[in-house]
Backbone bond lengths (Angstrom), bond angles and torsions (degrees), N, CA, C in turn:
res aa  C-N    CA-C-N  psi(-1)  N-CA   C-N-CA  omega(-1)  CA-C   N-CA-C  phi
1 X - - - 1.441 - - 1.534 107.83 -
2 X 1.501 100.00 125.80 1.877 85.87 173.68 1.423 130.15 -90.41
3 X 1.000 125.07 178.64 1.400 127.97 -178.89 1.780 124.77 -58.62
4 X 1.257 99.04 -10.59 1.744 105.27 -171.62 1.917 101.46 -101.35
5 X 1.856 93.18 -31.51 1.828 101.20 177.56 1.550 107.66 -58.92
6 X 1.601 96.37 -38.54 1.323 107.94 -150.32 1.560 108.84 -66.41
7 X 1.177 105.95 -53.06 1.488 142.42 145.51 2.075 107.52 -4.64
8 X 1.691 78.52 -80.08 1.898 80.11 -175.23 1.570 108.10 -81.20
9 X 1.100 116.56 1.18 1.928 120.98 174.37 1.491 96.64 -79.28
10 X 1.314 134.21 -35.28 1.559 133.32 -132.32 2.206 72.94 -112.61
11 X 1.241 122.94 -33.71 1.575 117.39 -147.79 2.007 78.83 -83.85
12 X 1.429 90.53 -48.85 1.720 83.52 -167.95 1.816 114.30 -67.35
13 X 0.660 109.94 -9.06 1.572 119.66 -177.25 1.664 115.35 -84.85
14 X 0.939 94.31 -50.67 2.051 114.90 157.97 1.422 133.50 -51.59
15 X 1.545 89.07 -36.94 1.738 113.86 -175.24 1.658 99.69 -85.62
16 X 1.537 116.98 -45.00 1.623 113.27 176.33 1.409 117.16 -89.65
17 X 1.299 123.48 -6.90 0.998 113.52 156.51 1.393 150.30 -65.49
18 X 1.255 135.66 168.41 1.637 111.62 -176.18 1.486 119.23 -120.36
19 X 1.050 122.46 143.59 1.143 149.02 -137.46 1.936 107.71 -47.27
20 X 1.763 106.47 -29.42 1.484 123.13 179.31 1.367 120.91 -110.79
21 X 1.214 139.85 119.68 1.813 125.24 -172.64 1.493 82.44 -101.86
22 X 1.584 106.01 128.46 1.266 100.88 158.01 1.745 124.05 -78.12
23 X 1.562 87.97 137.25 1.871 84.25 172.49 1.464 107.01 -136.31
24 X 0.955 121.76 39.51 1.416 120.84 160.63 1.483 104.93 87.49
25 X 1.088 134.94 -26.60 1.819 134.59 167.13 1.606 84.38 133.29
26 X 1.412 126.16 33.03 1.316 97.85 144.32 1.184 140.93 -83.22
27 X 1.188 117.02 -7.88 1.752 108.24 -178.59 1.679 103.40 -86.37
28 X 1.281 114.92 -8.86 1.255 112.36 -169.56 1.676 107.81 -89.26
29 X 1.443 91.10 -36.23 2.114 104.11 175.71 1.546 80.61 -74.17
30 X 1.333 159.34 -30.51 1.259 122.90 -153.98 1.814 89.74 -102.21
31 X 1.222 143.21 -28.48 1.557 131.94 161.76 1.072 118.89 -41.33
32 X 1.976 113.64 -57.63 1.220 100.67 -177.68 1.490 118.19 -77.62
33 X 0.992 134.49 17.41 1.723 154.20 -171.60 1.699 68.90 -82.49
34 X 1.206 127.92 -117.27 1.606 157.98 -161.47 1.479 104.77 -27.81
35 X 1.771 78.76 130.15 1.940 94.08 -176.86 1.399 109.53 -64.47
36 X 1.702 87.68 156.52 1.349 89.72 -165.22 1.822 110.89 -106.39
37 X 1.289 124.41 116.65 1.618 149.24 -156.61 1.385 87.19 -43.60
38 X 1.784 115.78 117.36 1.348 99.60 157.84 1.920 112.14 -85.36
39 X 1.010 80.68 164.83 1.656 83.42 162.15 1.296 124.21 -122.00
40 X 1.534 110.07 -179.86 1.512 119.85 -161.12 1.632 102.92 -91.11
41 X 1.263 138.99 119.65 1.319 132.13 148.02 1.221 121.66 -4.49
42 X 1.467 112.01 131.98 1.401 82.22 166.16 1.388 138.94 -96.81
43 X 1.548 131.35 10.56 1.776 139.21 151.26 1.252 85.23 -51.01
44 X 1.680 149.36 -69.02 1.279 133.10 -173.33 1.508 127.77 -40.51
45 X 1.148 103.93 -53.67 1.930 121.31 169.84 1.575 97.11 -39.96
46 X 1.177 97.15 -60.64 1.665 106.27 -168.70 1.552 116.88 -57.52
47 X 0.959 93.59 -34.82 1.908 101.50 -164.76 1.571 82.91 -77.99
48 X 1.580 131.84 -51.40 1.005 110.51 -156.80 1.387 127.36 -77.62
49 X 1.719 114.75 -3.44 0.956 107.21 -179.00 2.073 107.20 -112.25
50 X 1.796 97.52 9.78 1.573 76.20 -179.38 1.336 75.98 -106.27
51 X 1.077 147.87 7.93 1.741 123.46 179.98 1.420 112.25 -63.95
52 X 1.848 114.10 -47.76 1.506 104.46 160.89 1.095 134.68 -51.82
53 X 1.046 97.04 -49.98 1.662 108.98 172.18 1.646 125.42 -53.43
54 X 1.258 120.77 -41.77 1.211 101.43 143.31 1.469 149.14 -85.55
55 X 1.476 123.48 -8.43 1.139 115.08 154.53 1.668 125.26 -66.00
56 X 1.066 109.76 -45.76 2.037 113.26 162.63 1.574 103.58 -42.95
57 X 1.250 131.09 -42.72 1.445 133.43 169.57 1.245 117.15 -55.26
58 X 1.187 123.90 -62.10 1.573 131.67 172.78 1.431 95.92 -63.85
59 X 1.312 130.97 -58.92 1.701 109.51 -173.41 1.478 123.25 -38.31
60 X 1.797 109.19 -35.34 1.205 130.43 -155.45 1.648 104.65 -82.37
61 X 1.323 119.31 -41.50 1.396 138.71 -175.81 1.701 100.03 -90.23
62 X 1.096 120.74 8.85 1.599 99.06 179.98 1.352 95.39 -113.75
63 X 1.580 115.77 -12.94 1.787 135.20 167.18 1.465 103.26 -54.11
64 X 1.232 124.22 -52.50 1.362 125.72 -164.76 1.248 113.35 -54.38
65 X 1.773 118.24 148.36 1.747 121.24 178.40 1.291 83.28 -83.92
66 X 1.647 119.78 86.94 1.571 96.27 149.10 1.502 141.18 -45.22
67 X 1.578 102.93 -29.39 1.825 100.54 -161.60 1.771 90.80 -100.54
68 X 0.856 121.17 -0.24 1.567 121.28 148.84 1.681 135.72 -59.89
69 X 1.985 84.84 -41.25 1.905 87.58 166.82 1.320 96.68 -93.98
70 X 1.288 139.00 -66.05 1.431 151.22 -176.23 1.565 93.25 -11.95
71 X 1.410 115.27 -84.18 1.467 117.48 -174.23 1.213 128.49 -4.93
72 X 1.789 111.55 -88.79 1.440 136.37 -162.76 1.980 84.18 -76.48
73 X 1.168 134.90 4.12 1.882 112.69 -179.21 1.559 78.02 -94.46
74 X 1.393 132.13 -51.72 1.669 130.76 -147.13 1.608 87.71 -64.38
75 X 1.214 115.78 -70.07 1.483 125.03 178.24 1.624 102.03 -19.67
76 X 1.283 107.33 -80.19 1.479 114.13 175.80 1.705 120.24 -26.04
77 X 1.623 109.57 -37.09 1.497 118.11 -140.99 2.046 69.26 -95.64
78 X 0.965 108.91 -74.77 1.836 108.93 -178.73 1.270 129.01 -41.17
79 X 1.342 113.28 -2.02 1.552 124.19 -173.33 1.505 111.25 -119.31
80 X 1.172 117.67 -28.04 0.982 128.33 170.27 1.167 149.54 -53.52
81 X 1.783 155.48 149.73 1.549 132.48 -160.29 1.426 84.06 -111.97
82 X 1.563 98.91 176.19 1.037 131.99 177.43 1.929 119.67 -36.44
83 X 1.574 80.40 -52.32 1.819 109.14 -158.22 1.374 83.48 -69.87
84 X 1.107 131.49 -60.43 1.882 152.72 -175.84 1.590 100.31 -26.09
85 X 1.220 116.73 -67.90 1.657 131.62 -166.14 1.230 83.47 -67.38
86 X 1.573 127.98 -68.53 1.877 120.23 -156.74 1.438 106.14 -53.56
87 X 1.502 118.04 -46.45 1.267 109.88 179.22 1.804 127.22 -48.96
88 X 1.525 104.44 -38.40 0.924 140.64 -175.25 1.696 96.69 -53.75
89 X 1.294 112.59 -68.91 1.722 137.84 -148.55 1.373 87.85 -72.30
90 X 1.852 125.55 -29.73 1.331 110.11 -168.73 1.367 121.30 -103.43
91 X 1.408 102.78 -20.17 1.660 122.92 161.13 1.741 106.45 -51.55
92 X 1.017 130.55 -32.85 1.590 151.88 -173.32 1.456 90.89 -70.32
93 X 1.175 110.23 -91.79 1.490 127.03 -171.52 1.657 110.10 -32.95
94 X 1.510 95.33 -49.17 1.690 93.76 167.26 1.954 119.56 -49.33
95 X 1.406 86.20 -51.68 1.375 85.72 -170.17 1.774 115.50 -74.53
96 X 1.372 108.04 -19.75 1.337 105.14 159.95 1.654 128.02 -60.64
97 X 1.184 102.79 -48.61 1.874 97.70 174.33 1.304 102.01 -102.48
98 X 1.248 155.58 13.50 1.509 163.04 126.11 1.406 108.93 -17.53
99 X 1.402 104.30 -61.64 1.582 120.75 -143.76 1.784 98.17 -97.16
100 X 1.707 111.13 -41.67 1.565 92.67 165.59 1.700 125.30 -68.28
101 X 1.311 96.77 -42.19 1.377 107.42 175.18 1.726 114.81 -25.51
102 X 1.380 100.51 -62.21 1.453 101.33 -157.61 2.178 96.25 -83.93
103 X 1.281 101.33 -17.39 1.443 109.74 158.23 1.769 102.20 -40.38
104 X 1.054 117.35 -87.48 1.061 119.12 176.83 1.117 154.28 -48.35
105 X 1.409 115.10 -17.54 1.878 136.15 178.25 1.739 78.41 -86.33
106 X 1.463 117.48 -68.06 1.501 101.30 -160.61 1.716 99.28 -55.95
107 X 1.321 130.79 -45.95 1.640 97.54 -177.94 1.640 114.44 -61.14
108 X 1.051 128.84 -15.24 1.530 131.11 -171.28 1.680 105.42 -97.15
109 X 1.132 105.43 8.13 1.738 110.12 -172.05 2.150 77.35 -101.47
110 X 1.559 106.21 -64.18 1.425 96.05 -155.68 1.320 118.48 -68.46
111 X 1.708 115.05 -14.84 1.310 102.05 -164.92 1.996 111.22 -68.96
């Protein structure tokens, strides 16, 4: 028999067949035979995947010219008026409850 017969003998045989061969409950005695996978906690799951994640973070931030940005903001912060900083302090505040806020309507829009 060649390999191409063999081929469409094995496709048609698969195709009329049905979906369960009975064998008497062996495949089922042979599952419950096999240990059963523990798994990892999940504080473990977690730790293991932010531990990279934060060291690549700190690698990434210890790259930065801090005293390059640092500089020209202090400059800014000493030169600056009164009205300048408040504007400043409240533009902040916006963007602090701004940014969860709308965090949240969009999760409460999809659920």
């Amino acid at each position: 028999m060649s390999d191409k017969s063999f081929d469409d003998f094995l496709a048609q045989q698969l195709q009329r067949s049905s979906s369960y061969i009975e064998d008497d409950g062996f495949a089922a005695n042979v599952m419950a035979s096999l240990p059963v996978k523990q798994r990892l906690s999940p504080w473990l799951e977690r730790l293991i995947l932010a531990a990279p994640v934060t060291l690549i973070a700190l690698l990434v931030v210890s790259q930065l010219p801090w005293r390059d940005m640092v500089r020209p903001a202090y400059g800014w912060l000493l030169t600056s008026t009164g009205t300048g900083l408040m504007a400043t302090v409240v533009g902040m505040m916006l963007l602090v409850v701004t940014i969860p806020l709308l965090w949240v309507l969009r999760r409460s829009s999809s659920i």
